[in-house]
SEFIZA-3560 file (N, C-alpha, C; in Angstrom, 3 decimals):
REM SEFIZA-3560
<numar><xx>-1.252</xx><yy>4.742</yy><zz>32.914</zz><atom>N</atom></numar>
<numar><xx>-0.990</xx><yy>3.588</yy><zz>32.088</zz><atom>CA</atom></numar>
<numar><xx>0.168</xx><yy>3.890</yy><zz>31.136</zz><atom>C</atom></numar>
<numar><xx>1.086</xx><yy>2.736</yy><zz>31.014</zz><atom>N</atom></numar>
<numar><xx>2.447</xx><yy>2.905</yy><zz>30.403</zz><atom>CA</atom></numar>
<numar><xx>2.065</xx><yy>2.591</yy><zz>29.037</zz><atom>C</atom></numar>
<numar><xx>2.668</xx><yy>3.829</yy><zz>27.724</zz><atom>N</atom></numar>
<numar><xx>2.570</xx><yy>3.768</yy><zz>26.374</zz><atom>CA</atom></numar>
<numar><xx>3.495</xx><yy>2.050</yy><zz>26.352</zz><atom>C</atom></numar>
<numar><xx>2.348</xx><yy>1.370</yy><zz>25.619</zz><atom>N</atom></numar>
<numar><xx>3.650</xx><yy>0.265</yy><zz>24.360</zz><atom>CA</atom></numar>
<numar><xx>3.969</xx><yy>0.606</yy><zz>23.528</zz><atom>C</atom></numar>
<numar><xx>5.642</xx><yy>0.531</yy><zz>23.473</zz><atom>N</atom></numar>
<numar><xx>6.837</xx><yy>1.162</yy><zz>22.919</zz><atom>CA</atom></numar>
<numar><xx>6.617</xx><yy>0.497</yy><zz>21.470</zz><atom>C</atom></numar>
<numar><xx>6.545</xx><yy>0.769</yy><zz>20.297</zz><atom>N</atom></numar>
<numar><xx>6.348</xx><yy>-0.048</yy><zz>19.121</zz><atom>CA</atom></numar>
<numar><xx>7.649</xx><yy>-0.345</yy><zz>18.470</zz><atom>C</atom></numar>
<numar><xx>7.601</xx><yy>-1.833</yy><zz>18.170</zz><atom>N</atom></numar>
<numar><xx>8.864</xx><yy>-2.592</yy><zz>18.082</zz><atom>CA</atom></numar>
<numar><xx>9.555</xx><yy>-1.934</yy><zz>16.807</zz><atom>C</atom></numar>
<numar><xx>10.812</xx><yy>-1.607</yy><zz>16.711</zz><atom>N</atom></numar>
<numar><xx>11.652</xx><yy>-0.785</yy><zz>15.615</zz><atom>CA</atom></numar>
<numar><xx>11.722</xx><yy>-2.096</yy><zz>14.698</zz><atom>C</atom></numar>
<numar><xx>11.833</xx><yy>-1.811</yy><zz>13.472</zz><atom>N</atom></numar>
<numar><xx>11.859</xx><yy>-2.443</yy><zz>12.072</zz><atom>CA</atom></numar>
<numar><xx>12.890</xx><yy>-1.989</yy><zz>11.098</zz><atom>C</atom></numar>
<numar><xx>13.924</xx><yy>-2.666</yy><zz>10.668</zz><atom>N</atom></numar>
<numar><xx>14.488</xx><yy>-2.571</yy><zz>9.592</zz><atom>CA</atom></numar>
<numar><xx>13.650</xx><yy>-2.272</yy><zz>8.396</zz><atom>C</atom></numar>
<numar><xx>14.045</xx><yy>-1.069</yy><zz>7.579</zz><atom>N</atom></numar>
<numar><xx>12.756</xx><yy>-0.426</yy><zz>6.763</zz><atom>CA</atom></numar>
<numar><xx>13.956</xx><yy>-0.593</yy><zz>5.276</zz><atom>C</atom></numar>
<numar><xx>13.562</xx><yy>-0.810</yy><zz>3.958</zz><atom>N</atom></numar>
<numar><xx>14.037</xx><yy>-0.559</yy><zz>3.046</zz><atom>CA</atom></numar>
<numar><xx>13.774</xx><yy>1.170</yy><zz>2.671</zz><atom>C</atom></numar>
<numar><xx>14.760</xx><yy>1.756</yy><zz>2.586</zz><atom>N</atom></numar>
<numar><xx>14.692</xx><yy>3.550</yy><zz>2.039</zz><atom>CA</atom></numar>
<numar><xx>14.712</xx><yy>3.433</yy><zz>0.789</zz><atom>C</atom></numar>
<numar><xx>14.413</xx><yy>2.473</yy><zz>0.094</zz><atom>N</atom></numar>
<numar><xx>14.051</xx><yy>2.585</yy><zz>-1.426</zz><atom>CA</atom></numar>
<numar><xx>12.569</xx><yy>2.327</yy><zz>-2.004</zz><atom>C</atom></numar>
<numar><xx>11.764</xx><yy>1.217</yy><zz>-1.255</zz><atom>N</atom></numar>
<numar><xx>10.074</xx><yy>0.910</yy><zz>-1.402</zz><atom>CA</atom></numar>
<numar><xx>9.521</xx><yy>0.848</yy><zz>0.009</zz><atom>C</atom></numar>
<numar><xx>10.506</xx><yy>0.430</yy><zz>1.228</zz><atom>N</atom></numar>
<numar><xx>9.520</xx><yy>1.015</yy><zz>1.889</zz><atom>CA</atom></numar>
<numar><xx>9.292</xx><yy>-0.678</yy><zz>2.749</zz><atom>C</atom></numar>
<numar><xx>9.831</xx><yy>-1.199</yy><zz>2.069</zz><atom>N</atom></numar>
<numar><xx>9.831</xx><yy>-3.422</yy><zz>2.941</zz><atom>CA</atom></numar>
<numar><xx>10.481</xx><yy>-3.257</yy><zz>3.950</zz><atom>C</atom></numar>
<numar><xx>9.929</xx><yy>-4.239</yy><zz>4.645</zz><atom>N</atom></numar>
<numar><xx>10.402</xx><yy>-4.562</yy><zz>5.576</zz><atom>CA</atom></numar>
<numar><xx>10.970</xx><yy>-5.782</yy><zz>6.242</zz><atom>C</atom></numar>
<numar><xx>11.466</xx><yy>-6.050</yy><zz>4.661</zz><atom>N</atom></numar>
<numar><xx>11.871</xx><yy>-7.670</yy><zz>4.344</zz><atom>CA</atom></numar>
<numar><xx>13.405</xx><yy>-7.358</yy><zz>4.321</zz><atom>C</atom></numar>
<numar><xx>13.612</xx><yy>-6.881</yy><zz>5.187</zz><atom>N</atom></numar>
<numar><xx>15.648</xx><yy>-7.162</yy><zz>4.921</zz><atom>CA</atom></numar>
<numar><xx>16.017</xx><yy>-7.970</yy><zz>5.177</zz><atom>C</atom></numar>
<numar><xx>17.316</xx><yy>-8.154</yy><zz>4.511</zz><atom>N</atom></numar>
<numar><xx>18.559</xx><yy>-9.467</yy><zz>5.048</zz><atom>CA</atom></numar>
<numar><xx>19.637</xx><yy>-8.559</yy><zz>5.148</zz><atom>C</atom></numar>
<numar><xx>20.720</xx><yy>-9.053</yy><zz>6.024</zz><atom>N</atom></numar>
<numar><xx>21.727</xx><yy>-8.896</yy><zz>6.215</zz><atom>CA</atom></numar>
<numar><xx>22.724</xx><yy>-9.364</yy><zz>5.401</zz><atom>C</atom></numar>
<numar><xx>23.577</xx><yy>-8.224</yy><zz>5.117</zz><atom>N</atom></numar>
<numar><xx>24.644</xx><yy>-8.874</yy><zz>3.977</zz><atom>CA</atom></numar>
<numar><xx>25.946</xx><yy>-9.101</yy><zz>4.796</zz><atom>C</atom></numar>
<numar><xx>26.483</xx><yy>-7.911</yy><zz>5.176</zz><atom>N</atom></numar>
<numar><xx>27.977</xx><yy>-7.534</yy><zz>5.972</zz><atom>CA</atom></numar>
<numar><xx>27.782</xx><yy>-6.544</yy><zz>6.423</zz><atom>C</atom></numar>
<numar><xx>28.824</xx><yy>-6.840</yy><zz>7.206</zz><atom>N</atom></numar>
<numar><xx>28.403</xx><yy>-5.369</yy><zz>8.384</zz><atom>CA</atom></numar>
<numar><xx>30.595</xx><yy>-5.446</yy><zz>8.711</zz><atom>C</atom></numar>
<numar><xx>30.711</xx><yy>-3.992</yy><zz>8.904</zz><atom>N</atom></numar>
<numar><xx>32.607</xx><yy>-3.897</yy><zz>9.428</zz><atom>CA</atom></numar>
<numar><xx>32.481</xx><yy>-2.212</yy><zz>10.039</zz><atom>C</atom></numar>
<numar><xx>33.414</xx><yy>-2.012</yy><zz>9.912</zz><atom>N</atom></numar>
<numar><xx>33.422</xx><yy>-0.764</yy><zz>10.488</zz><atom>CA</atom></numar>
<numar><xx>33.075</xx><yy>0.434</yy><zz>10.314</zz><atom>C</atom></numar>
<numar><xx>31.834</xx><yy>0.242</yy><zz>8.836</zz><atom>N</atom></numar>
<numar><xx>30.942</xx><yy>1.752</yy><zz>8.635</zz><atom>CA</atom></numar>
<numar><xx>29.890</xx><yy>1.046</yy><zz>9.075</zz><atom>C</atom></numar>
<numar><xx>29.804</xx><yy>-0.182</yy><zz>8.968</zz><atom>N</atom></numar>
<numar><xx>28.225</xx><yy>-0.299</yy><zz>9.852</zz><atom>CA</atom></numar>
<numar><xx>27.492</xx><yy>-1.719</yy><zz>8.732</zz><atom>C</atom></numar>
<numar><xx>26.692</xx><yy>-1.768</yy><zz>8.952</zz><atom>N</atom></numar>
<numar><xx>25.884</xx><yy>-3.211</yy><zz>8.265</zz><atom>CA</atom></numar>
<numar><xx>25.101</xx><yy>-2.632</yy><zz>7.197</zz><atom>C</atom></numar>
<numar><xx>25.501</xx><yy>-3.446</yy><zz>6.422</zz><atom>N</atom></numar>
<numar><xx>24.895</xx><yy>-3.616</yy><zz>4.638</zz><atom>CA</atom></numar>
<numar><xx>23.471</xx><yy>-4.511</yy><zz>4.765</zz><atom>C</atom></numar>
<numar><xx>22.501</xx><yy>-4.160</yy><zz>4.324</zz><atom>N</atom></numar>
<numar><xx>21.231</xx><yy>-5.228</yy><zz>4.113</zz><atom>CA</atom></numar>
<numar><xx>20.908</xx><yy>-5.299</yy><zz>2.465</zz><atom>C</atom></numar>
<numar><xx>20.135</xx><yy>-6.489</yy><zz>2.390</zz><atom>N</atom></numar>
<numar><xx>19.731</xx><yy>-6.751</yy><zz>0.932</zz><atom>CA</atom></numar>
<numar><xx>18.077</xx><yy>-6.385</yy><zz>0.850</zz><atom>C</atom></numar>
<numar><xx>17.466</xx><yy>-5.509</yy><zz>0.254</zz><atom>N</atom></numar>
<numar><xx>15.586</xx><yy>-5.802</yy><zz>0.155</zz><atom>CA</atom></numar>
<numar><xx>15.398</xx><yy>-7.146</yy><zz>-0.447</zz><atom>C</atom></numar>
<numar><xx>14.612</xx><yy>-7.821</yy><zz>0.057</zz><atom>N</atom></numar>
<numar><xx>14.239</xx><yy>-8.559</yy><zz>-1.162</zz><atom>CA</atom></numar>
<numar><xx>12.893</xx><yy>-8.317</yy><zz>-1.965</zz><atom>C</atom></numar>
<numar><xx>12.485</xx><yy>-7.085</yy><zz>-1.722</zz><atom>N</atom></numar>
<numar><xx>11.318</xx><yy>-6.775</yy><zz>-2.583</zz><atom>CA</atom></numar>
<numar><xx>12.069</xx><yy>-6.431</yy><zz>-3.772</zz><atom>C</atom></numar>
<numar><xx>13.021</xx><yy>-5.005</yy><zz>-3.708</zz><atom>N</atom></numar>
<numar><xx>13.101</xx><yy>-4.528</yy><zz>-4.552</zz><atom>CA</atom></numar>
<numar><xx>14.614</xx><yy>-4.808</yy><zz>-4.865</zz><atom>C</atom></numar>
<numar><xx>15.437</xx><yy>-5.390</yy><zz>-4.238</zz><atom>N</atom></numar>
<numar><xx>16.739</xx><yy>-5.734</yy><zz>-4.593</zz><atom>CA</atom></numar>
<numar><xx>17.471</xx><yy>-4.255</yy><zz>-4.045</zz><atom>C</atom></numar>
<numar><xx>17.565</xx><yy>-3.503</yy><zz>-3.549</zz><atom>N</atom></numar>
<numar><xx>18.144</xx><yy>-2.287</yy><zz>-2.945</zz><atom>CA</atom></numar>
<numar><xx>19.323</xx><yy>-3.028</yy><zz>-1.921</zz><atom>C</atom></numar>
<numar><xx>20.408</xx><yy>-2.452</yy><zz>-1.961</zz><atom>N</atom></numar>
<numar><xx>21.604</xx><yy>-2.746</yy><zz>-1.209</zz><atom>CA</atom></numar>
<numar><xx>21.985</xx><yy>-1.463</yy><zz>-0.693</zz><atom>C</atom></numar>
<numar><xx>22.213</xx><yy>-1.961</yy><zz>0.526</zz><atom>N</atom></numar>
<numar><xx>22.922</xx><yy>-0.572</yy><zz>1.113</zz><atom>CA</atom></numar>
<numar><xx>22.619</xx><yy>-0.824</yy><zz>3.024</zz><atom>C</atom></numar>
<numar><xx>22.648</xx><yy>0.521</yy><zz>3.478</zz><atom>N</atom></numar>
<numar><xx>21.812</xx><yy>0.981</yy><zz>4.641</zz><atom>CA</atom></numar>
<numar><xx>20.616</xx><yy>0.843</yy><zz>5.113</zz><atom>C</atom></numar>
<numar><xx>19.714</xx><yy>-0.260</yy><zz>5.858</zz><atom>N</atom></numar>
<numar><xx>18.557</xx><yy>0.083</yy><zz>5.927</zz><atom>CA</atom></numar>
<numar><xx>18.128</xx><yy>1.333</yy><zz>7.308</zz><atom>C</atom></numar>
<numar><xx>16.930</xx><yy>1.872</yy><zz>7.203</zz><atom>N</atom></numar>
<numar><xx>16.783</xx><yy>2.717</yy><zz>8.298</zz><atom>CA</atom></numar>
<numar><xx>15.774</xx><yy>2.047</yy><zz>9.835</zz><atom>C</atom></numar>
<numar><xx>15.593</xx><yy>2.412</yy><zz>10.925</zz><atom>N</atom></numar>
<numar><xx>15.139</xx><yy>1.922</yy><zz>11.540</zz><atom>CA</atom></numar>
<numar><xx>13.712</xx><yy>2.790</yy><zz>11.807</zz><atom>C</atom></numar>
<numar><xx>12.676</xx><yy>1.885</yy><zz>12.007</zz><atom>N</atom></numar>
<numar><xx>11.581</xx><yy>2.799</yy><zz>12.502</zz><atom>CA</atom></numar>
<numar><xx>10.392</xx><yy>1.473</yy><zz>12.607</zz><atom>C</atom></numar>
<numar><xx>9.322</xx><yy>1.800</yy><zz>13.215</zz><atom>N</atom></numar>
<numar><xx>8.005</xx><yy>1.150</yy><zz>13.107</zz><atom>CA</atom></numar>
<numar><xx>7.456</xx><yy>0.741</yy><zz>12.077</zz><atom>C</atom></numar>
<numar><xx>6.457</xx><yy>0.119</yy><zz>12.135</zz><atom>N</atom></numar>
<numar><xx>5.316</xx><yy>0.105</yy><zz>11.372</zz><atom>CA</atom></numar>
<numar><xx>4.735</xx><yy>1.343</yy><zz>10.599</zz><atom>C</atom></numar>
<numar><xx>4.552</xx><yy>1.913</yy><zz>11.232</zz><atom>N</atom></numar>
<numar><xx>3.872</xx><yy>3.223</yy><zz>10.721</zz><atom>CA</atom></numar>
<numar><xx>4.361</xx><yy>4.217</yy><zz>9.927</zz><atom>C</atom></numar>
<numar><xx>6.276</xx><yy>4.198</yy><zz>10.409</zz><atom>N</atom></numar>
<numar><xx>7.083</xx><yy>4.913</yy><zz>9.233</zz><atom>CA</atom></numar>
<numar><xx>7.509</xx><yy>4.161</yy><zz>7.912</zz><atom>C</atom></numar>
<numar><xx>7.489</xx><yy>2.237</yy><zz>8.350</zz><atom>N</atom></numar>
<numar><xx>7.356</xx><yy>1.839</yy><zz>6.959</zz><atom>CA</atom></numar>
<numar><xx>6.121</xx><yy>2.203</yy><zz>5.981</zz><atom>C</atom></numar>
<numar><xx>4.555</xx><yy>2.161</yy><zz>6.563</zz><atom>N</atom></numar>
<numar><xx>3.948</xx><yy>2.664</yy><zz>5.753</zz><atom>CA</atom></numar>
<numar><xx>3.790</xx><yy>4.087</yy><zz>5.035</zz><atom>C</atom></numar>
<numar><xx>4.511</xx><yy>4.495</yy><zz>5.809</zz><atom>N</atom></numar>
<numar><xx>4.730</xx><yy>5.945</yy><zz>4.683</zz><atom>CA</atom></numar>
<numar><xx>5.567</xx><yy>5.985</yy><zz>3.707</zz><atom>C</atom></numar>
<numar><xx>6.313</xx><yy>4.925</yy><zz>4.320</zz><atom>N</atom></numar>
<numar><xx>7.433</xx><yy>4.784</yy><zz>3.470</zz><atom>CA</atom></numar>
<numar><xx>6.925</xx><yy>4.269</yy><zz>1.820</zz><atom>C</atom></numar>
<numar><xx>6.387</xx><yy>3.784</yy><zz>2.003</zz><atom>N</atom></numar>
<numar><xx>5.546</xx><yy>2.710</yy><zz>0.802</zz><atom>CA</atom></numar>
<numar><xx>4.648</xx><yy>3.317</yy><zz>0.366</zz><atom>C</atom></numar>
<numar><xx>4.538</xx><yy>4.736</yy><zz>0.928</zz><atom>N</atom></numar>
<numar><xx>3.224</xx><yy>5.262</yy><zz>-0.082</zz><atom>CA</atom></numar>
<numar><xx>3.833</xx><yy>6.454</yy><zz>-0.813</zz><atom>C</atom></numar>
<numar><xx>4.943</xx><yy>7.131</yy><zz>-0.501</zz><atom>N</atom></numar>
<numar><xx>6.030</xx><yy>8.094</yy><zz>-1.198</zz><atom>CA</atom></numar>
<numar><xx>6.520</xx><yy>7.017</yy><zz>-2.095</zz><atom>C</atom></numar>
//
């Protein structure tokens, strides 16, 4: 039986949401906005499961 692959998530690296928006994106790469915590920058990619760690650090 084939593992289900768990869907990747735009993660905030500041609290840990997984509420991004997109701001701009050019040739270093795409800017997102949190809207939990207002964090601008880079978001990282990962699951469910690395956002919740994320949110508990």
């Amino acid at each position: 039986m084939a593992k289900k692959k768990e869907t990747e998530l735009l993660v905030c690296p500041a609290c840990g949401s997984t509420d991004m928006r997109w701001l701009l994106g050019g040739k270093l790469g795409d800017q997102y906005k949190c809207t939990k915590c207002n964090y601008q920058g880079i978001a990282v990619k990962g699951g469910a499961k690395f956002a919740k760690e994320l949110k508990k650090k």
